[in-house]
Structures are given as C-alpha cells and as structure tokens.
N, C-alpha and C positions, 0 to 999 in steps of 0.2 A: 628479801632476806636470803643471805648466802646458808647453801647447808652445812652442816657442820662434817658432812662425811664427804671423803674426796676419792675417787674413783682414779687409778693410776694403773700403768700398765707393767707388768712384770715380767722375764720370762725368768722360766722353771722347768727343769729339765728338757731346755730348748725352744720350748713353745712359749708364744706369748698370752699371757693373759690378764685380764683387769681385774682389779681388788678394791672395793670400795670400805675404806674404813674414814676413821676422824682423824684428823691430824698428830691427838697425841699418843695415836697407835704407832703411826708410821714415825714419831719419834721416839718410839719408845724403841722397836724393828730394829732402825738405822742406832739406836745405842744397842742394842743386845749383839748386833751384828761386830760391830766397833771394837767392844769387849772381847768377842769370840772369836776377832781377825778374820772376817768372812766378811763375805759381799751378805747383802741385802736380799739378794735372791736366794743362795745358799740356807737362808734359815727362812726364809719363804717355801722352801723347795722341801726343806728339815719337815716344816708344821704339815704339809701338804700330804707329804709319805707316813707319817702318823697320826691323821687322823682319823677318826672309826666313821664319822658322819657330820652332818650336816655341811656349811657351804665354807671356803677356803677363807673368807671376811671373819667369821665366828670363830674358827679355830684357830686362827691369827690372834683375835682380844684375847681367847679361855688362853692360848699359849703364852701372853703376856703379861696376863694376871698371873700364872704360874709361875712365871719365872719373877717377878719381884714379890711374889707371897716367899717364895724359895730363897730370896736373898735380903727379905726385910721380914725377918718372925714374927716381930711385933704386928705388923696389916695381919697375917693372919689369925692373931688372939682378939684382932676387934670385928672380925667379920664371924 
C-alpha cells in the first residue's frame, strides 16, 4: 500500500531541504503559490519564517487551512 504522504525536496532560503506532506497539500502550495505569482518555494520559505513551532510539514497543512478558511468563510462556520 502506497502512503499517502509524499516527501519532496525543497530549497528555502538557499538550502535544501525535505517536506513530507500528502498530495493535496502540495496542490493546494503549487495553487496558493499560482495565485500569488511566486515559486513554490517562496511561500514554502513565507510559512517557514513564521512559524512559532513545531516541524516545516505542520505548519505548511495549519498554513493551508488558513488560507482557504480566509478565502472560503463558509468552511469556517462548519468547523
């Protein structure tokens, strides 16, 4: 059985590094990135420099929840 999370290699501020998330994070990413006319790393690089704690994978989903809680109000009144 394939896992559902996919480990890929990034760099961010120069340096490379791996991010294991599930597929429809890294489509969600590569749309947020699309929209804000930045590379993929650029808002990898964004989540990275503000996040308070835990690991670069976590704060990438909580970033992605954020931003379509922020552009679709209604997911926010059913959660």
């Amino acid at each position: 059985m394939k896992s559902p999370v996919v480990k890929r290699s990034i760099v961010i501020a120069g340096h490379k590094t791996s991010v294991s998330l599930e597929d429809a994070f890294w489509d969600a990413l590569k749309h947020i990135a699309a929209e804000r006319k930045v590379t993929l790393s650029d808002v990898v690089q964004e989540v990275d420099q503000k996040r308070k704690q835990g690991n670069l994978s976590s704060a990438i989903r909580l970033f992605v929840l954020d931003h379509y809680r922020a552009h679709y109000p209604a997911a926010r009144a059913r959660s």
